[in-house]
C-alpha positions in Angstrom: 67.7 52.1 63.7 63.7 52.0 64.1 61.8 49.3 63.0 60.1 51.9 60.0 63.5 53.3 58.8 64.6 49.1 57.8 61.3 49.3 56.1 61.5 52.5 54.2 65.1 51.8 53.4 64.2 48.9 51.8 61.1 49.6 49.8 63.2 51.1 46.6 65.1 47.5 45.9 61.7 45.5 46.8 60.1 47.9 44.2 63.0 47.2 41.9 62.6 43.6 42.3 59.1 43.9 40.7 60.1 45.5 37.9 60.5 42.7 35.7 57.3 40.6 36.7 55.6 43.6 35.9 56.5 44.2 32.4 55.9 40.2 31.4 52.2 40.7 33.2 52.2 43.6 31.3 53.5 41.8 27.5 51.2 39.6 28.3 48.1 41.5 28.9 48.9 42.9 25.6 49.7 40.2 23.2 46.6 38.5 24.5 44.3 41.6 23.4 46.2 42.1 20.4 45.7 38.7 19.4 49.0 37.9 19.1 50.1 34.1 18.5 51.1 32.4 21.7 54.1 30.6 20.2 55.6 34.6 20.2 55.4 33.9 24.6 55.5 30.1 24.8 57.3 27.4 23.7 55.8 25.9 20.5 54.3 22.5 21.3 53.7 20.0 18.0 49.9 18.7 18.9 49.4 14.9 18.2 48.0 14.5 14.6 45.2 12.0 14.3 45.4 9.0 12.2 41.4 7.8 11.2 41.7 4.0 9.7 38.8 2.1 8.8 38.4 -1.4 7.8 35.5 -1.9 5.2 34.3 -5.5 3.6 33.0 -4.3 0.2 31.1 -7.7 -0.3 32.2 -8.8 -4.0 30.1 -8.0 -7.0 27.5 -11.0 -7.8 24.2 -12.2 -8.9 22.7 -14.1 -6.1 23.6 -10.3 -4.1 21.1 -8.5 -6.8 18.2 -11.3 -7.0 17.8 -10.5 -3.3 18.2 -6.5 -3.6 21.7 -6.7 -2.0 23.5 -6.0 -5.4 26.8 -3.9 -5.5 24.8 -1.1 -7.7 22.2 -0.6 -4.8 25.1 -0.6 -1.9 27.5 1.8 -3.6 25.9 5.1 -2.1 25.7 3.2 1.3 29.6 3.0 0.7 29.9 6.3 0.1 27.7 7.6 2.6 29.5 5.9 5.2 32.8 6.9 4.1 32.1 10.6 3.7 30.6 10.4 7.4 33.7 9.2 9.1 36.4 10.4 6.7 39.5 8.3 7.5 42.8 8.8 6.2 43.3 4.9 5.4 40.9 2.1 4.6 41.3 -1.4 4.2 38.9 -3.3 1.9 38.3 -6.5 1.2 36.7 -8.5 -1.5 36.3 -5.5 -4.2 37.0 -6.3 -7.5 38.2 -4.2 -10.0 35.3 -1.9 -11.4 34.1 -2.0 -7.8 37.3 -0.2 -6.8 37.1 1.9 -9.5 33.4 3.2 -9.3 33.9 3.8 -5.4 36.8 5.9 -6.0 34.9 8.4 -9.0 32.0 8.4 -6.8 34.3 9.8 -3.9 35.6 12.1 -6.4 32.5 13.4 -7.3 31.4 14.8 -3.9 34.9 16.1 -3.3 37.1 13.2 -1.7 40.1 12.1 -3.8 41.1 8.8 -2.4 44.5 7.1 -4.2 44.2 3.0 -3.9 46.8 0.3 -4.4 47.0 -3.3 -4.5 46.8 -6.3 -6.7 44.2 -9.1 -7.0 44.4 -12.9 -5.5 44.1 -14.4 -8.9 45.8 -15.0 -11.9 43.5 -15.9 -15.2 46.1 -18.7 -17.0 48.6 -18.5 -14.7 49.5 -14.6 -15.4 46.8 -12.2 -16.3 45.6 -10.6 -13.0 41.9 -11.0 -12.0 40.1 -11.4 -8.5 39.1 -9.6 -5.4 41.8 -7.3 -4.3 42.4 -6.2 -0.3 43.4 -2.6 -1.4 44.2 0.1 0.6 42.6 3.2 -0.1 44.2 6.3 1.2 43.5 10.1 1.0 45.6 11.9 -1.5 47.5 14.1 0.9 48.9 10.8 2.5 51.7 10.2 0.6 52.3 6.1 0.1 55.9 5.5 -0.3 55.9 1.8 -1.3 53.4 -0.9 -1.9 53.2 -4.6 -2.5 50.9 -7.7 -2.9 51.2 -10.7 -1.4 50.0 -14.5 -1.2 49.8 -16.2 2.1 51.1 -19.8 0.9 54.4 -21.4 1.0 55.4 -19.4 -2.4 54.3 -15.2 -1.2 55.5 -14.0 -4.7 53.2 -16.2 -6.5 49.9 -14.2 -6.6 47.6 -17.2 -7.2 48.9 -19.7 -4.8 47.3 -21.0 -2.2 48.4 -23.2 0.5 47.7 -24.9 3.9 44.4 -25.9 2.4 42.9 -22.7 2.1 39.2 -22.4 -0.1 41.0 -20.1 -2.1 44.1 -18.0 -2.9 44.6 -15.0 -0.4 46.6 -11.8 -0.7 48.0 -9.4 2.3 48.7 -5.7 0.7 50.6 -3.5 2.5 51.9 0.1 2.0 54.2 2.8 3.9 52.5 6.0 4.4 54.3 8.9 5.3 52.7 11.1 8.4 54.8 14.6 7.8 57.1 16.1 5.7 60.3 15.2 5.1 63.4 16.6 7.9 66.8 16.9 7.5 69.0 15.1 10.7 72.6 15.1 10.6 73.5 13.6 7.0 69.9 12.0 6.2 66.8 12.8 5.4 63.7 11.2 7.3 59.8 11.7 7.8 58.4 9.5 10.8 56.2 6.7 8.4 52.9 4.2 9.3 53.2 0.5 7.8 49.6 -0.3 6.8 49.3 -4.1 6.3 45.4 -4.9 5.1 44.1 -8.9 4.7 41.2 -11.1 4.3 42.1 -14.5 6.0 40.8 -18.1 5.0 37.1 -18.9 5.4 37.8 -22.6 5.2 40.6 -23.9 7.1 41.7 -22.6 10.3 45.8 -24.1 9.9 45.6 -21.9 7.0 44.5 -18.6 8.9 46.8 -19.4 11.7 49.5 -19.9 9.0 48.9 -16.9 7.1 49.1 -15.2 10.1 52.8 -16.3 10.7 53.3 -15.4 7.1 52.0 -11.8 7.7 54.2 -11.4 11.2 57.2 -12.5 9.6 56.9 -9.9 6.3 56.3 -7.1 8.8 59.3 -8.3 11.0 61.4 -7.8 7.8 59.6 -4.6 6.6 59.9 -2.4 9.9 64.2 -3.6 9.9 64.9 -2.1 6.5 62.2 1.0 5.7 62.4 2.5 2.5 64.3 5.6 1.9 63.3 8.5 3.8 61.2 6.8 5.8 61.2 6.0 10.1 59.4 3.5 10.7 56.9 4.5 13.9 54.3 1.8 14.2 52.7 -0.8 12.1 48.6 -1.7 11.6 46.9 -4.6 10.7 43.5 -4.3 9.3 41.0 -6.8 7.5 38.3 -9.4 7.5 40.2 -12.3 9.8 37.6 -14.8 9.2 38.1 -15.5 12.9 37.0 -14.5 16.3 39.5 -13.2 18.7 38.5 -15.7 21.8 36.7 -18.5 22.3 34.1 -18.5 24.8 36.2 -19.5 27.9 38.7 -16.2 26.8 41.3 -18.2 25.1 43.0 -16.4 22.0 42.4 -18.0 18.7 45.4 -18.9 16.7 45.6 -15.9 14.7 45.0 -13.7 17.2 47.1 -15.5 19.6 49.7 -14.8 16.6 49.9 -10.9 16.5 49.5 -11.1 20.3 52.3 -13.1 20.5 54.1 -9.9 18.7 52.8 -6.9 20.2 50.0 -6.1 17.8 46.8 -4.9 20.4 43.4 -5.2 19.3 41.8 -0.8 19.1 38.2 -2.7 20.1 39.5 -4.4 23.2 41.5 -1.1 24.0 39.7 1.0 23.9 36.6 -0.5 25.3 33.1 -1.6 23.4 30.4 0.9 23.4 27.0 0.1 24.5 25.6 0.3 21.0 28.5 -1.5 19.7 27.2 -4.6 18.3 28.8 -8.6 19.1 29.7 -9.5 15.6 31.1 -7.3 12.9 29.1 -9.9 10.5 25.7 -9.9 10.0 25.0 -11.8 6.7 22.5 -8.7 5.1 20.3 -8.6 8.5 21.9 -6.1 10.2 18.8 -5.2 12.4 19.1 -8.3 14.5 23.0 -8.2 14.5 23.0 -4.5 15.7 20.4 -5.6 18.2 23.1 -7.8 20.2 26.0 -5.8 21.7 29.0 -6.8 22.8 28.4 -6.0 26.1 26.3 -9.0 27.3 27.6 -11.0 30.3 24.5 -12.3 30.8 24.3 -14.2 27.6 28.3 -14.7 26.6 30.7 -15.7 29.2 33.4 -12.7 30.6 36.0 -14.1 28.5 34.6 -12.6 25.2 34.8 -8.6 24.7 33.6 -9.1 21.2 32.6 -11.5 18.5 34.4 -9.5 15.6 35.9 -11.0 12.8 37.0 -7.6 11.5 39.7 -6.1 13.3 42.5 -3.3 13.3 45.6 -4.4 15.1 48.6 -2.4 15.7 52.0 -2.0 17.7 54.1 0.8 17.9 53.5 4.5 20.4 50.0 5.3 18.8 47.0 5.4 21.0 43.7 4.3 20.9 41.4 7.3 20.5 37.9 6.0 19.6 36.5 2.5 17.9 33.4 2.7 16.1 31.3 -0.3 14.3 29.4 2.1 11.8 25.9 0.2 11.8 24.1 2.8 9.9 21.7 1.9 7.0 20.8 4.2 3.6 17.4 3.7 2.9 17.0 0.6 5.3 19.8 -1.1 3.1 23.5 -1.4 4.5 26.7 -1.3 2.7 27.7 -5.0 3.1 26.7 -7.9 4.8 29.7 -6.8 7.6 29.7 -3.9 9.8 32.7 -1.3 8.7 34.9 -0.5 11.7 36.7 2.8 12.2 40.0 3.5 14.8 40.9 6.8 15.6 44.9 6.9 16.9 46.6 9.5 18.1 50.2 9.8 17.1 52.8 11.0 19.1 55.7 12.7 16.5 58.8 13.3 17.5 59.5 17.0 17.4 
Protein backbone atom coordinates (compact mmCIF):
# COMPACT_ATOMS: atom_id res chain seq x y z
CA UNK A 1 0.00 0.00 0.00
CA UNK A 2 1.26 3.62 -0.96
CA UNK A 3 2.29 5.97 1.45
CA UNK A 4 -1.12 8.37 0.27
CA UNK A 5 -3.66 5.36 0.45
CA UNK A 6 -2.46 4.98 4.76
CA UNK A 7 -3.18 8.58 4.73
CA UNK A 8 -6.55 8.80 2.96
CA UNK A 9 -7.63 5.68 4.77
CA UNK A 10 -7.19 7.18 7.74
CA UNK A 11 -8.41 10.79 7.49
CA UNK A 12 -12.31 9.70 8.26
CA UNK A 13 -11.39 8.36 12.03
CA UNK A 14 -8.80 11.38 12.49
CA UNK A 15 -11.86 13.61 11.41
CA UNK A 16 -14.03 11.62 13.78
CA UNK A 17 -11.65 12.03 16.55
CA UNK A 18 -12.35 15.88 16.33
CA UNK A 19 -15.70 15.71 16.54
CA UNK A 20 -16.04 16.25 20.09
CA UNK A 21 -13.40 19.04 20.68
CA UNK A 22 -15.29 20.69 18.17
CA UNK A 23 -18.58 20.97 19.58
CA UNK A 24 -17.11 22.11 23.28
CA UNK A 25 -15.14 24.95 21.19
CA UNK A 26 -18.21 25.36 19.64
CA UNK A 27 -20.63 25.45 23.29
CA UNK A 28 -18.27 27.56 24.25
CA UNK A 29 -18.10 30.14 21.70
CA UNK A 30 -21.68 30.41 22.30
CA UNK A 31 -22.32 30.58 25.97
CA UNK A 32 -19.71 33.14 26.04
CA UNK A 33 -21.65 35.48 23.48
CA UNK A 34 -24.81 34.66 24.96
CA UNK A 35 -23.71 35.60 28.16
CA UNK A 36 -24.32 32.60 29.79
CA UNK A 37 -23.00 32.01 33.46
CA UNK A 38 -19.70 30.16 33.56
CA UNK A 39 -20.77 27.92 36.46
CA UNK A 40 -23.19 26.27 33.45
CA UNK A 41 -19.24 25.12 31.80
CA UNK A 42 -17.08 25.17 34.96
CA UNK A 43 -16.93 23.95 38.21
CA UNK A 44 -18.37 26.55 40.70
CA UNK A 45 -15.59 27.87 42.82
CA UNK A 46 -16.72 29.66 46.42
CA UNK A 47 -14.41 33.02 46.27
CA UNK A 48 -12.86 33.96 49.63
CA UNK A 49 -15.23 36.49 51.45
CA UNK A 50 -13.50 39.40 53.15
CA UNK A 51 -13.63 39.99 56.72
CA UNK A 52 -12.88 44.15 57.38
CA UNK A 53 -12.16 44.61 61.40
CA UNK A 54 -11.22 47.79 62.81
CA UNK A 55 -10.04 48.74 66.14
CA UNK A 56 -11.21 52.22 67.13
CA UNK A 57 -10.32 54.16 70.70
CA UNK A 58 -13.46 56.35 71.09
CA UNK A 59 -11.56 58.54 73.84
CA UNK A 60 -14.28 58.72 76.77
CA UNK A 61 -16.58 61.59 77.16
CA UNK A 62 -15.00 64.55 79.45
CA UNK A 63 -14.54 68.07 80.31
CA UNK A 64 -10.89 68.79 80.26
CA UNK A 65 -11.51 67.07 76.25
CA UNK A 66 -14.03 70.16 75.48
CA UNK A 67 -12.03 73.09 77.32
CA UNK A 68 -9.39 72.25 74.78
CA UNK A 69 -11.82 71.68 71.56
CA UNK A 70 -11.25 67.96 71.70
CA UNK A 71 -14.85 67.22 73.22
CA UNK A 72 -16.78 64.04 72.14
CA UNK A 73 -19.59 66.46 70.45
CA UNK A 74 -16.90 67.92 68.08
CA UNK A 75 -15.20 64.27 67.31
CA UNK A 76 -18.42 62.38 66.59
CA UNK A 77 -18.61 63.28 62.79
CA UNK A 78 -14.78 62.46 62.66
CA UNK A 79 -16.10 58.97 63.92
CA UNK A 80 -18.43 58.65 61.54
CA UNK A 81 -16.55 59.93 58.75
CA UNK A 82 -13.94 57.47 59.32
CA UNK A 83 -16.19 54.62 59.71
CA UNK A 84 -18.29 55.18 56.61
CA UNK A 85 -14.80 55.46 54.58
CA UNK A 86 -13.52 52.07 55.53
CA UNK A 87 -16.76 50.21 56.21
CA UNK A 88 -15.70 47.10 58.28
CA UNK A 89 -17.83 44.39 59.25
CA UNK A 90 -16.48 44.43 63.03
CA UNK A 91 -15.10 47.10 65.25
CA UNK A 92 -13.68 47.08 68.56
CA UNK A 93 -13.96 50.22 70.68
CA UNK A 94 -12.68 51.21 73.58
CA UNK A 95 -13.38 53.70 76.30
CA UNK A 96 -17.14 54.72 75.04
CA UNK A 97 -19.57 55.14 77.50
CA UNK A 98 -22.98 54.69 77.11
CA UNK A 99 -24.67 57.74 75.29
CA UNK A 100 -21.40 57.69 73.34
CA UNK A 101 -22.31 54.25 72.00
CA UNK A 102 -25.60 55.15 71.54
CA UNK A 103 -25.17 58.53 69.52
CA UNK A 104 -22.46 56.82 67.19
CA UNK A 105 -24.79 54.12 66.40
CA UNK A 106 -28.07 56.73 65.27
CA UNK A 107 -25.65 58.70 63.59
CA UNK A 108 -24.61 55.53 61.54
CA UNK A 109 -28.10 55.02 61.06
CA UNK A 110 -28.84 58.15 59.73
CA UNK A 111 -26.55 57.98 56.69
CA UNK A 112 -27.58 54.43 56.01
CA UNK A 113 -25.21 52.02 58.12
CA UNK A 114 -27.06 49.94 60.78
CA UNK A 115 -24.45 48.68 63.10
CA UNK A 116 -25.74 46.17 66.12
CA UNK A 117 -23.26 46.65 69.39
CA UNK A 118 -22.87 44.51 72.52
CA UNK A 119 -21.02 44.56 75.59
CA UNK A 120 -21.20 45.60 79.20
CA UNK A 121 -19.34 48.30 81.15
CA UNK A 122 -16.18 47.95 83.66
CA UNK A 123 -18.03 49.35 86.51
CA UNK A 124 -20.63 48.72 88.85
CA UNK A 125 -22.22 52.00 90.74
CA UNK A 126 -22.82 50.29 94.57
CA UNK A 127 -21.64 47.20 93.76
CA UNK A 128 -24.46 46.32 91.05
CA UNK A 129 -25.87 49.03 88.91
CA UNK A 130 -23.74 48.98 85.59
CA UNK A 131 -21.85 52.21 84.68
CA UNK A 132 -18.39 52.90 82.94
CA UNK A 133 -16.61 52.70 79.66
CA UNK A 134 -17.56 49.63 77.82
CA UNK A 135 -15.04 47.73 75.04
CA UNK A 136 -18.03 46.92 72.74
CA UNK A 137 -18.12 45.39 69.66
CA UNK A 138 -19.89 46.95 67.06
CA UNK A 139 -20.92 44.85 64.09
CA UNK A 140 -22.92 45.26 60.91
CA UNK A 141 -26.39 43.99 61.00
CA UNK A 142 -26.10 41.26 58.45
CA UNK A 143 -23.31 39.67 60.69
CA UNK A 144 -25.24 37.62 62.81
CA UNK A 145 -23.54 37.47 66.62
CA UNK A 146 -24.49 34.21 68.11
CA UNK A 147 -23.34 34.80 71.69
CA UNK A 148 -21.69 37.49 73.74
CA UNK A 149 -20.23 38.09 77.14
CA UNK A 150 -18.33 40.58 79.35
CA UNK A 151 -15.58 40.01 81.26
CA UNK A 152 -13.19 41.37 84.11
CA UNK A 153 -9.50 40.58 83.93
CA UNK A 154 -8.84 40.00 87.75
CA UNK A 155 -8.73 36.96 89.87
CA UNK A 156 -12.81 36.90 90.01
CA UNK A 157 -13.75 37.32 85.67
CA UNK A 158 -17.52 37.20 86.58
CA UNK A 159 -17.23 40.10 88.87
CA UNK A 160 -17.63 43.14 86.51
CA UNK A 161 -15.99 45.73 88.81
CA UNK A 162 -13.03 43.88 90.06
CA UNK A 163 -9.81 44.61 89.52
CA UNK A 164 -6.70 42.92 90.31
CA UNK A 165 -2.93 42.64 89.90
CA UNK A 166 -2.78 46.19 90.79
CA UNK A 167 -4.35 47.52 87.88
CA UNK A 168 -5.48 51.76 87.89
CA UNK A 169 -8.79 50.55 87.31
CA UNK A 170 -11.28 47.72 86.60
CA UNK A 171 -10.93 46.20 82.96
CA UNK A 172 -13.36 44.23 80.81
CA UNK A 173 -12.52 41.87 77.68
CA UNK A 174 -15.94 41.49 75.52
CA UNK A 175 -16.15 38.97 73.16
CA UNK A 176 -18.76 37.68 70.60
CA UNK A 177 -19.22 34.75 67.94
CA UNK A 178 -20.05 35.97 64.60
CA UNK A 179 -21.29 33.80 62.13
CA UNK A 180 -19.60 34.17 58.44
CA UNK A 181 -22.44 32.12 56.19
CA UNK A 182 -25.55 30.53 56.48
CA UNK A 183 -26.26 27.79 58.28
CA UNK A 184 -25.45 23.89 56.31
CA UNK A 185 -26.74 20.72 57.05
CA UNK A 186 -23.73 17.80 57.49
CA UNK A 187 -24.64 14.39 58.35
CA UNK A 188 -26.96 14.76 61.57
CA UNK A 189 -25.91 18.48 62.45
CA UNK A 190 -26.24 21.70 61.55
CA UNK A 191 -23.11 24.11 61.22
CA UNK A 192 -22.08 27.56 59.70
CA UNK A 193 -18.17 28.18 59.83
CA UNK A 194 -18.07 31.14 62.92
CA UNK A 195 -15.25 34.14 63.83
CA UNK A 196 -14.54 34.61 67.76
CA UNK A 197 -14.11 38.30 68.19
CA UNK A 198 -12.39 39.03 71.48
CA UNK A 199 -12.04 43.09 71.94
CA UNK A 200 -9.93 44.73 75.21
CA UNK A 201 -8.39 47.73 76.62
CA UNK A 202 -5.39 46.57 78.87
CA UNK A 203 -3.98 48.38 82.12
CA UNK A 204 -2.32 51.78 81.77
CA UNK A 205 -0.76 51.39 85.22
CA UNK A 206 0.87 48.27 85.97
CA UNK A 207 2.52 46.07 83.52
CA UNK A 208 2.00 42.41 85.84
CA UNK A 209 -1.46 43.37 85.43
CA UNK A 210 -1.46 43.61 81.40
CA UNK A 211 0.69 40.64 81.28
CA UNK A 212 -1.82 38.90 83.56
CA UNK A 213 -4.79 39.97 81.85
CA UNK A 214 -3.42 38.71 78.96
CA UNK A 215 -3.12 35.09 80.39
CA UNK A 216 -6.69 35.63 81.54
CA UNK A 217 -7.81 36.51 77.92
CA UNK A 218 -5.69 33.28 76.31
CA UNK A 219 -7.09 30.97 78.72
CA UNK A 220 -11.07 32.17 78.09
CA UNK A 221 -10.42 31.81 74.36
CA UNK A 222 -8.74 28.34 74.97
CA UNK A 223 -12.03 27.31 76.55
CA UNK A 224 -14.35 29.22 74.06
CA UNK A 225 -12.86 27.69 70.67
CA UNK A 226 -13.24 23.77 72.59
CA UNK A 227 -17.00 24.10 73.13
CA UNK A 228 -18.60 26.67 70.35
CA UNK A 229 -22.12 27.39 70.63
CA UNK A 230 -24.66 25.61 68.76
CA UNK A 231 -24.43 25.78 65.13
CA UNK A 232 -21.40 27.21 65.14
CA UNK A 233 -17.53 25.95 63.76
CA UNK A 234 -15.19 27.62 65.17
CA UNK A 235 -12.56 28.89 62.21
CA UNK A 236 -10.27 31.44 63.71
CA UNK A 237 -10.24 33.79 66.68
CA UNK A 238 -9.22 37.86 66.72
CA UNK A 239 -8.03 39.92 69.30
CA UNK A 240 -8.51 43.60 68.98
CA UNK A 241 -8.01 46.64 71.35
CA UNK A 242 -5.99 49.35 72.98
CA UNK A 243 -3.05 47.07 74.69
CA UNK A 244 -1.59 49.79 76.53
CA UNK A 245 1.66 48.22 75.41
CA UNK A 246 4.12 48.14 72.74
CA UNK A 247 4.84 44.98 71.00
CA UNK A 248 8.92 45.03 71.40
CA UNK A 249 11.29 46.78 73.07
CA UNK A 250 13.90 48.46 71.33
CA UNK A 251 16.40 45.59 71.06
CA UNK A 252 13.19 43.36 69.35
CA UNK A 253 12.28 41.56 72.44
CA UNK A 254 8.43 40.81 72.79
CA UNK A 255 6.69 42.54 75.65
CA UNK A 256 4.88 40.37 78.07
CA UNK A 257 1.64 40.59 76.56
CA UNK A 258 2.56 40.21 73.30
CA UNK A 259 5.01 37.62 74.11
CA UNK A 260 1.61 36.08 75.57
CA UNK A 261 -0.64 35.68 72.45
CA UNK A 262 2.69 34.88 70.60
CA UNK A 263 3.21 32.27 72.78
CA UNK A 264 -0.34 30.88 71.38
CA UNK A 265 -0.39 31.50 67.84
CA UNK A 266 -2.18 34.89 67.71
CA UNK A 267 0.11 36.99 64.77
CA UNK A 268 0.09 40.55 64.77
CA UNK A 269 -1.95 41.84 60.80
CA UNK A 270 0.71 45.12 61.18
CA UNK A 271 3.81 42.98 61.30
CA UNK A 272 2.26 40.62 58.64
CA UNK A 273 1.46 42.23 56.48
CA UNK A 274 4.09 44.82 56.41
CA UNK A 275 4.00 48.81 57.52
CA UNK A 276 3.29 51.19 54.81
CA UNK A 277 5.44 54.14 54.12
CA UNK A 278 2.78 56.52 55.41
CA UNK A 279 2.00 54.27 58.19
CA UNK A 280 2.87 56.17 61.21
CA UNK A 281 5.23 54.62 64.61
CA UNK A 282 2.66 55.01 67.20
CA UNK A 283 -1.01 54.32 67.02
CA UNK A 284 -1.14 57.14 69.92
CA UNK A 285 -0.71 60.58 69.42
CA UNK A 286 -2.25 62.39 72.53
CA UNK A 287 -4.64 65.06 70.11
CA UNK A 288 -1.39 66.11 67.93
CA UNK A 289 -1.68 63.81 65.30
CA UNK A 290 0.31 66.05 62.74
CA UNK A 291 3.62 65.30 64.41
CA UNK A 292 2.61 61.55 65.23
CA UNK A 293 1.68 60.99 61.49
CA UNK A 294 4.91 62.71 60.64
CA UNK A 295 7.01 59.63 62.12
CA UNK A 296 6.49 56.30 60.37
CA UNK A 297 7.20 53.24 61.29
CA UNK A 298 9.64 52.68 58.83
CA UNK A 299 12.71 54.51 60.33
CA UNK A 300 15.90 52.39 60.83
CA UNK A 301 17.70 55.31 60.98
CA UNK A 302 16.18 56.56 64.17
CA UNK A 303 14.70 53.20 65.94
CA UNK A 304 16.79 50.15 65.99
CA UNK A 305 15.64 46.97 63.39
CA UNK A 306 14.12 45.21 66.18
CA UNK A 307 10.97 47.52 66.19
CA UNK A 308 8.44 47.24 63.13
CA UNK A 309 6.12 49.48 65.00
CA UNK A 310 5.42 51.39 68.16
CA UNK A 311 1.60 50.54 68.26
CA UNK A 312 -0.27 50.07 71.23
CA UNK A 313 -3.40 49.25 69.27
CA UNK A 314 -3.37 45.95 67.63
CA UNK A 315 -5.54 43.15 65.90
CA UNK A 316 -4.17 39.78 66.63
CA UNK A 317 -5.53 36.54 65.29
CA UNK A 318 -4.85 32.75 64.72
CA UNK A 319 -6.73 30.46 62.74
CA UNK A 320 -6.51 30.05 58.30
CA UNK A 321 -7.40 33.81 57.61
CA UNK A 322 -4.97 35.98 55.74
CA UNK A 323 -3.70 39.12 56.02
CA UNK A 324 -5.07 41.31 53.20
CA UNK A 325 -4.32 44.96 54.00
CA UNK A 326 -3.47 47.06 57.48
CA UNK A 327 -4.31 50.55 57.47
CA UNK A 328 -3.65 53.23 60.48
CA UNK A 329 -6.54 55.73 59.22
CA UNK A 330 -4.72 59.13 60.10
CA UNK A 331 -7.23 61.27 58.38
CA UNK A 332 -8.50 64.53 60.03
CA UNK A 333 -12.26 66.34 59.56
CA UNK A 334 -11.83 69.83 59.62
CA UNK A 335 -8.06 69.61 60.97
CA UNK A 336 -9.66 67.79 64.11
CA UNK A 337 -9.24 63.85 64.46
CA UNK A 338 -11.46 61.35 66.00
CA UNK A 339 -9.44 60.55 69.16
CA UNK A 340 -6.25 61.07 70.50
CA UNK A 341 -5.30 57.36 68.84
CA UNK A 342 -5.02 56.44 65.30
CA UNK A 343 -8.03 53.76 64.39
CA UNK A 344 -6.56 50.73 62.70
CA UNK A 345 -8.30 48.60 60.03
CA UNK A 346 -7.33 44.68 58.93
CA UNK A 347 -8.65 43.31 55.89
CA UNK A 348 -8.63 39.13 56.08
CA UNK A 349 -9.44 36.96 53.63
CA UNK A 350 -11.23 33.88 54.68
CA UNK A 351 -10.92 30.71 53.29
CA UNK A 352 -14.59 28.71 53.73
CA UNK A 353 -14.82 25.39 53.48
CA UNK A 354 -17.06 24.55 50.47
Amino acid sequence: MEPSDKVSSSTPRSRKAWVPILAVIWLCAIYGRCGYPASLLWPKVRASPLLKVMSFYLRYDNDADKKHGYGWDKRLPAVVDQIMKHQPDIIGTQEGLLHQLHQLKQALAQIGMNYSSCGSPRDRFLGCVPCGEHCAIFSRSSLEAVMQSTFALSETPSCIGSRSWGSGCPRIATYAWFRLDEVQTTGNSDSAQCVLFLNTHLDHVSSRARRLGSELIIHVLDELEKIPPATCEHLATIVAGDFNSLQRNSRGVPEPPFAVFRSFGFRDACSEFGARDETPFSTFHGYKPAAASALHAKCPSTFRHGMIHGHIDWILWRGPLKVLDFQVDTTLKDGLPPSDHFPIIASFGVHQKK
